[in-house]
MARPAKE-937956 format. One line per field, with one value per residue (C-alpha): x, y, z; residue in three letters; residue number from 1. Coordinates in steps of 0.1 Angstrom, whole numbers, plus 5000, padded with zeros to 4 digits. Layout:
BEGIN
px	c(X|...)
py	c(Y|...)
pz	c(Z|...)
residuo	c(ALA|...)
num	c(NUM|...)
//
This chain:
BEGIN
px	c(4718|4687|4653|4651|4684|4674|4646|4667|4683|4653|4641|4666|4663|4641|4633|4636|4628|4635|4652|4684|4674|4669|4645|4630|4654|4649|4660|4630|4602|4630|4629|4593|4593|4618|4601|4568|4593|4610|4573|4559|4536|4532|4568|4552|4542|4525|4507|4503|4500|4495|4506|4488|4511|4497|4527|4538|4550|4585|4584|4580|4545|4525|4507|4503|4478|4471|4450|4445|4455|4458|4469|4480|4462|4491|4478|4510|4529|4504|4511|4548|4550|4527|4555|4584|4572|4575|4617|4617|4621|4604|4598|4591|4561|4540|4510|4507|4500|4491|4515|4511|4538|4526|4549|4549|4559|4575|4579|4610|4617|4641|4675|4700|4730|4765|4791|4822|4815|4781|4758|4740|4707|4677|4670|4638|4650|4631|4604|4611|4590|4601|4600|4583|4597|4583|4581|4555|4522|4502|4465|4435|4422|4393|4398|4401|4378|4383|4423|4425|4407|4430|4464|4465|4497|4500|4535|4527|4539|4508|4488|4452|4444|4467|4447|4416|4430|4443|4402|4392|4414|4399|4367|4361|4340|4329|4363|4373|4349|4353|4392|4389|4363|4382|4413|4393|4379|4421|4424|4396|4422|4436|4433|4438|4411|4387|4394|4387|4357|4345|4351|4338|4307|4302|4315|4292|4260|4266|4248|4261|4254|4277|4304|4300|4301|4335|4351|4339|4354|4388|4386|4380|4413|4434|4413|4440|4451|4443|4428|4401|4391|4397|4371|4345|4346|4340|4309|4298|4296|4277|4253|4250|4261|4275|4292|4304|4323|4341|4350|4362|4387|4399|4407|4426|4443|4461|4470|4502|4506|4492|4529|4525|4489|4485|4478|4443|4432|4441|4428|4401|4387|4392|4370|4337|4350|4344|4313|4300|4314|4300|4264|4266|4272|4245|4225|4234|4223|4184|4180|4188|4173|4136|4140|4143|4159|4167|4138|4113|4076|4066|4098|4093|4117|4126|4125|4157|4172|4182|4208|4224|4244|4265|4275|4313|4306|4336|4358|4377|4344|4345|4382|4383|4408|4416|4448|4435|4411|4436|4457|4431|4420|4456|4462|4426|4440|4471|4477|4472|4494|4524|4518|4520|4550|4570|4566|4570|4608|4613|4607|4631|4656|4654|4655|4622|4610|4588|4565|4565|4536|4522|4534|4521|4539|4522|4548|4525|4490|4465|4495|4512|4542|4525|4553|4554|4588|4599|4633|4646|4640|4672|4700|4729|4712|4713|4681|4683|4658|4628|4605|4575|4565|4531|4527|4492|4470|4440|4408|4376|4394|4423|4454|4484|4512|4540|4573|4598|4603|4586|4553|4551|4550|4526|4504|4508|4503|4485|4462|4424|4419|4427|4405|4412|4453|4472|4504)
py	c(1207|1216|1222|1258|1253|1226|1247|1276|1253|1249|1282|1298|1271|1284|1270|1296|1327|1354|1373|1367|1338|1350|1345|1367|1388|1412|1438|1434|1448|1471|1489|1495|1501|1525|1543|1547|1562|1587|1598|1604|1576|1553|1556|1537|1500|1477|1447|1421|1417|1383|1383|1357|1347|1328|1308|1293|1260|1270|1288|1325|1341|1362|1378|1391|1409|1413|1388|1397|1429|1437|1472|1484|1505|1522|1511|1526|1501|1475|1478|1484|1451|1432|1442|1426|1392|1392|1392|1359|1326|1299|1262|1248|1226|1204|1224|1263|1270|1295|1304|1328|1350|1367|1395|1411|1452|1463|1499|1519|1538|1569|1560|1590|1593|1610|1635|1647|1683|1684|1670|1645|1640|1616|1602|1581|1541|1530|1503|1468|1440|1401|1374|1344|1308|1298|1261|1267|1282|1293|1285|1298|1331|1346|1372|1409|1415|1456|1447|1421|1440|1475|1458|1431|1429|1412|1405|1423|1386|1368|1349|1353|1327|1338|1371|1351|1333|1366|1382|1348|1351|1388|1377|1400|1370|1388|1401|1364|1349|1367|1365|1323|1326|1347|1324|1292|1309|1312|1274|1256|1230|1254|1235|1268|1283|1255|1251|1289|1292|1263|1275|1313|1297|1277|1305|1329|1316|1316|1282|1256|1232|1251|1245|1207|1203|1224|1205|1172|1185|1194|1154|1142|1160|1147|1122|1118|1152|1170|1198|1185|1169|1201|1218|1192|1190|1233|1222|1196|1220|1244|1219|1205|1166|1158|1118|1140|1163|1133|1116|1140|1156|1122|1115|1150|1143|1113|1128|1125|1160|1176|1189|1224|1228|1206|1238|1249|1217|1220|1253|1259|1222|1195|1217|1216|1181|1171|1189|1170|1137|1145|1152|1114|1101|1117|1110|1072|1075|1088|1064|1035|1045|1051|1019|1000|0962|0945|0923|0936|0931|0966|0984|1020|1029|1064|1088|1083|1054|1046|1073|1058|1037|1065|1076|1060|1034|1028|0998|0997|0984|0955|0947|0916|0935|0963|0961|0959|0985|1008|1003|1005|1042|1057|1049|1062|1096|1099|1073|1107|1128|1102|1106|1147|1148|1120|1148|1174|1156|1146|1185|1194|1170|1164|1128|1106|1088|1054|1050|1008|0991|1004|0982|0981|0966|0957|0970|0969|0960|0987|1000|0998|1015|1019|1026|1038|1035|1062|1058|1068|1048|1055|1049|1060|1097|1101|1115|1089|1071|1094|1069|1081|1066|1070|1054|1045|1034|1019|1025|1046|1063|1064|1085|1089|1101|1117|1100|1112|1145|1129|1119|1151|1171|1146|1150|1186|1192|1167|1149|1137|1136|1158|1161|1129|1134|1140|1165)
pz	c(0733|0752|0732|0733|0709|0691|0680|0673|0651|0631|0629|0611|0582|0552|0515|0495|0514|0495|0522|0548|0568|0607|0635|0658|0673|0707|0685|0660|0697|0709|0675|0681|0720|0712|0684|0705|0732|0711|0699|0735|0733|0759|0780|0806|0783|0805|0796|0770|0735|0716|0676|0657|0625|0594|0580|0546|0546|0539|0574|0563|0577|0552|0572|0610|0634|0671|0682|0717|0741|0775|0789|0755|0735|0708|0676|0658|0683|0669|0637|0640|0660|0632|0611|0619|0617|0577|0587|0601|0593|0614|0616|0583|0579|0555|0553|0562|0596|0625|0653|0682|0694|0730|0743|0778|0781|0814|0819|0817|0852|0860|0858|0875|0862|0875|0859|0871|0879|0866|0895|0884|0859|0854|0822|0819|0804|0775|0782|0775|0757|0765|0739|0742|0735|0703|0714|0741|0725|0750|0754|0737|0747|0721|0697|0701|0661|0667|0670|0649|0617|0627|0629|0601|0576|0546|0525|0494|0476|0490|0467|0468|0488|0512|0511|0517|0546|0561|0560|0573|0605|0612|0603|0577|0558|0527|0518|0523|0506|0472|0480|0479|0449|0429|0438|0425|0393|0384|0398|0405|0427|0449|0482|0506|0482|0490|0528|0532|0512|0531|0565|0557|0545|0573|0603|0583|0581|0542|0520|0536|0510|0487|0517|0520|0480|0489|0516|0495|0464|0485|0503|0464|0454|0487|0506|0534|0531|0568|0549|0534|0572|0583|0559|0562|0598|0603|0583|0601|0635|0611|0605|0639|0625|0661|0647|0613|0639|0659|0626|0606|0639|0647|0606|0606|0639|0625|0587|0577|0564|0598|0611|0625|0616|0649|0670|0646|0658|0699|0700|0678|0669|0698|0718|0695|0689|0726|0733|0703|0719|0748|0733|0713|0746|0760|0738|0734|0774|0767|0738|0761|0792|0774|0754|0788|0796|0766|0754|0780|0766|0757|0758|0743|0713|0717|0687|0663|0686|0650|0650|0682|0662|0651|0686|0691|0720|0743|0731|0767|0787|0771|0781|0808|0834|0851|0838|0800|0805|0820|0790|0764|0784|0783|0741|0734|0756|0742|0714|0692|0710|0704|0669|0670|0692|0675|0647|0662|0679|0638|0630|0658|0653|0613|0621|0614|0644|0644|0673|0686|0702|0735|0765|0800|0828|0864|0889|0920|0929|0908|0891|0854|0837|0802|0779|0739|0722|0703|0684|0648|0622|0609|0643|0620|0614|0656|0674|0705|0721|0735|0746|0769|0803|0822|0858|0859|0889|0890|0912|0918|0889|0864|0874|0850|0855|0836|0843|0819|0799|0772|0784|0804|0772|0755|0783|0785|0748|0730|0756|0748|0781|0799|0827|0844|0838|0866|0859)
residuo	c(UNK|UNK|UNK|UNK|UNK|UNK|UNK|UNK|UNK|UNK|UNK|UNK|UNK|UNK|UNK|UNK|UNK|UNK|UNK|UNK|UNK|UNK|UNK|UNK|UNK|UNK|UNK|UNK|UNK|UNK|UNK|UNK|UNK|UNK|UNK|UNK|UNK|UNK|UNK|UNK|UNK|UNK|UNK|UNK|UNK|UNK|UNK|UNK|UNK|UNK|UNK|UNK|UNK|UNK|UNK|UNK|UNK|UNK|UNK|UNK|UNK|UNK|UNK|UNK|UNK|UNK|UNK|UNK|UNK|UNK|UNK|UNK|UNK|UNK|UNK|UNK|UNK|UNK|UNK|UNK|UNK|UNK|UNK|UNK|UNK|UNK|UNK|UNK|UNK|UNK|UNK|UNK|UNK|UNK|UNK|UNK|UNK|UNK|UNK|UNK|UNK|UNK|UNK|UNK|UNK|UNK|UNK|UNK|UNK|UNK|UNK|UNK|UNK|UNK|UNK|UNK|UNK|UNK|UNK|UNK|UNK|UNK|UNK|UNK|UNK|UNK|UNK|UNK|UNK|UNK|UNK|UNK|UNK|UNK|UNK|UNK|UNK|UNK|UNK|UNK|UNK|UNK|UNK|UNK|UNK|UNK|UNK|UNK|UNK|UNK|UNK|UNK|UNK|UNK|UNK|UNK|UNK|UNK|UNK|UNK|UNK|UNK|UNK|UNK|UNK|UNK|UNK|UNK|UNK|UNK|UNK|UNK|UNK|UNK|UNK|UNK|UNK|UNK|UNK|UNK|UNK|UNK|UNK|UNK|UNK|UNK|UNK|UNK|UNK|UNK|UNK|UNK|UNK|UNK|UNK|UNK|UNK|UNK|UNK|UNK|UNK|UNK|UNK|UNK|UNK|UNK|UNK|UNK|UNK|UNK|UNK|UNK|UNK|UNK|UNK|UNK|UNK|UNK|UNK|UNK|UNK|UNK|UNK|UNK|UNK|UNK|UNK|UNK|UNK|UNK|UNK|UNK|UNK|UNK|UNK|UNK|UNK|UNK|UNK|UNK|UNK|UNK|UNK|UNK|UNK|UNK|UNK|UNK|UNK|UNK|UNK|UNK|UNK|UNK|UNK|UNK|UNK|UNK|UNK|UNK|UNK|UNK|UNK|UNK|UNK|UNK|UNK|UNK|UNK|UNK|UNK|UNK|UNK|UNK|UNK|UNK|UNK|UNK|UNK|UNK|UNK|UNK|UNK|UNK|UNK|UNK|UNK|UNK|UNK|UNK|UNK|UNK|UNK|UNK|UNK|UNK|UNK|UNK|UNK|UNK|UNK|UNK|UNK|UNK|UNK|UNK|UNK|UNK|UNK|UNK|UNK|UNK|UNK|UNK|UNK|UNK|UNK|UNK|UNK|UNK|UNK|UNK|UNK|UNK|UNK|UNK|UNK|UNK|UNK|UNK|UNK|UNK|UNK|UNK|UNK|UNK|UNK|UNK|UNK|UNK|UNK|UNK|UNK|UNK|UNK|UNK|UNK|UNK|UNK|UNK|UNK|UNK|UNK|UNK|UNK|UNK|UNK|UNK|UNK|UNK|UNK|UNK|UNK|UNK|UNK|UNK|UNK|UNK|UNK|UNK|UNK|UNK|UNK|UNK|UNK|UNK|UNK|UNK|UNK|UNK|UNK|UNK|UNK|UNK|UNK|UNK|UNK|UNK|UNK|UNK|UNK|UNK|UNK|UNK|UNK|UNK|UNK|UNK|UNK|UNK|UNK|UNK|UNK|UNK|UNK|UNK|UNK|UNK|UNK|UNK|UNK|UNK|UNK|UNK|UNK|UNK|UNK|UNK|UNK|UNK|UNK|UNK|UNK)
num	c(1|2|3|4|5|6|7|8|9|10|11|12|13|14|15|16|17|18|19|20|21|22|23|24|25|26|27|28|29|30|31|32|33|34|35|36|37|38|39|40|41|42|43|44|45|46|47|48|49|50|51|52|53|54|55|56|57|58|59|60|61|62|63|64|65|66|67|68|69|70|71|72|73|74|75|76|77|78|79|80|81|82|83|84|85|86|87|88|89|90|91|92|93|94|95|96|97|98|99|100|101|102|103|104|105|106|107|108|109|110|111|112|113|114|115|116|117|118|119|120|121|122|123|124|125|126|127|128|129|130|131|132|133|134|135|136|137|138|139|140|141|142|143|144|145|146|147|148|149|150|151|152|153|154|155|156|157|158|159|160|161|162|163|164|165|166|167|168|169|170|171|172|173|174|175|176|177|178|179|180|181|182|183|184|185|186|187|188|189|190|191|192|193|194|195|196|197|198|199|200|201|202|203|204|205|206|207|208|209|210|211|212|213|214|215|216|217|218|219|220|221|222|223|224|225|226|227|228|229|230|231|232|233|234|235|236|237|238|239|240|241|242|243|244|245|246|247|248|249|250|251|252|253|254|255|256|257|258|259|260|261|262|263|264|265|266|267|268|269|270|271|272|273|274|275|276|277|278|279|280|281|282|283|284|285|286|287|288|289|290|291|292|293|294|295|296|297|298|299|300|301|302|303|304|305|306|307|308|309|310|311|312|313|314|315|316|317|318|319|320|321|322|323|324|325|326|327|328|329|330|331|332|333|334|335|336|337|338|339|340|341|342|343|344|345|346|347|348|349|350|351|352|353|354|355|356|357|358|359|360|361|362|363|364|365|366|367|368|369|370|371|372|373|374|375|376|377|378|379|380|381|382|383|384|385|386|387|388|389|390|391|392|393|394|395|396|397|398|399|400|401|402|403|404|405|406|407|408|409|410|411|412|413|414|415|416|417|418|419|420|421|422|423)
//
């Protein structure tokens, strides 16, 4: 069974959903493409159109909007397409999530048709909108507000949290705000409650002291809960705490009830994450080139060299070889990402995978094979072996390279590093 099944497999299983269990269907955009059609609007769709869907744990989204457009402009097809993601049932997970669902439009055309003894007649064909695979979000592009604010859909079950979480993701902060307030006053331990009201305090320029007691009250109530890093980091960039930024992404990267919620971090959190990383090292840089050589008579402390020591230093330098510095490089890049997709294969497969220790392997002068086993814990259940290899050489710089299907989506997906990858 190739992936695209396998994950077709999982989309259609649902905890309680409260409806027929189904996933997207071609049916669900045709019914819309077809209704904008047969209203004279817009025979001629072309262009793009990216859904962004929150999601319950239990796989069933509660509530939709249009994050981005390109060449469509049909609010009414908007909305109609916002819609039908409150039918489906997707990939379960352990905490809610986000998931994008880009389409494509091509235009219908004139289609001529013949009759016996009638000539012949043109009919225009109905434009057509594409599905995406579900297993392959796209990138990050930035948010349409105006689109997002006029299109969003919310199932009328959602709690209010949910309702919150839905004005968060527009941007639509005050509604949010007294949305996660008035959820807390009804249960002051409502986790979604207190990772929104964190996070609209801290996008919004609201009292950002009131957010870190938030966060810290949400890491009291689940300290290795992905959440509460989650909440604390936003706050951290809000208050410009550069080493509170790389700790708190790198504690919610490896929490063991991340699942699905893996994308918020790719897309909207490894990026402030690195610029932040990259400002320590900077940084670390200044400090020690105004302090001068160590023990020089005279050397000049610069200003908060004290805070240097919060600035991650890099462990690999002080490996003895090339070969253990190579090694040490490709598990600080992707040591992570085996994690996520070892998850993500469980998720897939509903078998539970263990990751083994990495292993590297000289097979030529300046290059390793640098293997990490991947196998079900339980043989028995199935699931196979899906261990990931990386051919790495050695020089002026460090080049891996994908060398199975595994490591290829690892590096695709989930690596640190991407700039000095090679795909």
């Amino acid at each position: 069974m190739d992936t695209a099944r396998k994950l077709l497999a999982v989309l259609v299983l649902s905890s309680g959903a409260a409806l027929a269990e189904r996933p997207p269907l071609q049916s669900d955009l045709d019914r819309c493409t077809n209704a904008a059609q047969s209203n004279g609007r817009d025979t001629n769709l072309q262009g793009r159109l990216r859904l962004q869907m929150l999601i319950r744990p239990n796989g069933r989204p509660y509530a939709v909007f249009v994050w981005s457009e390109t060449g469509i402009t049909d609010r009414l097809l908007e909305r109609c397409l916002a819609s039908m993601p409150m039918l489906w049932d997707l990939s379960p997970s352990t905490l809610d999530y986000v998931w994008p669902y880009p389409m494509s439009f091509v235009p219908g055309g004139e289609r001529i048709t013949s009759g016996v003894g009638f000539g012949s007649t043109t009919q225009q064909s109905t434009p057509s909108a594409m599905m995406p695979e579900l297993n392959v979000p796209p990138g990050w592009e930035p948010l349409n507000v105006a689109a997002a604010q006029a299109t969003l859909d919310i199932i009328e079950n959602a709690t209010i949290a949910e309702r919150g979480s839905a004005e968060l993701a527009i941007h639509r902060y005050p509604a949010a705000i007294a949305a996660f307030r008035d959820a807390l006053s009804r249960n002051s331990s409502d986790k979604m409650a207190l990772r929104g009201l964190a996070q609209a305090l801290a996008e919004s320029g609201g009292d950002l002291k009131e957010a870190s007691a938030t966060a810290t009250r949400l890491l009291e109530l689940d300290p290795g809960g992905e959440q509460g890093h989650e909440a604390m980091l936003r706050v951290c960039v809000a208050v410009k705490d550069d080493p509170c930024v790389f700790t708190h992404f790198n504690l919610a990267n490896k929490a063991k009830d991340l699942s699905l919620r893996w994308l918020v971090l790719r897309d909207e959190l490894k990026p402030l994450a690195e610029q932040a990383a990259a400002r320590l090292r900077e940084r670390g840089k200044a400090q020690a080139n105004a302090a001068g050589p160590a023990g020089a008579p005279g050397a000049a402390v610069a200003p908060g060299a004290a805070a240097q020591k919060d600035a991650p230093q890099d462990p690999c330098a002080a490996e003895k070889s090339d070969e253990l510095q190579a090694l040490c490089v490709v598990k600080r890049c992707l040591d992570e990402g085996t994690v996520l997709y070892a998850r993500e294969l469980g998720e897939q497969n509903h078998v539970e995978y263990q990751l083994g220790d990495w292993r590297a392997k000289t097979v030529s002068p300046g290059k390793l094979l640098v293997t990490r086993p991947i196998s079900p814990r339980d043989r028995e259940k199935g699931g196979g072996q899906h261990d990931a290899l990386w051919l790495v050489s050695v020089g002026d710089q460090l080049v891996m390279r994908p060398s199975n299907p595994e490591a290829k989506q690892i590096s695709l997906q989930h690596n640190r590093c991407t700039a000095r990858a090679s795909r």
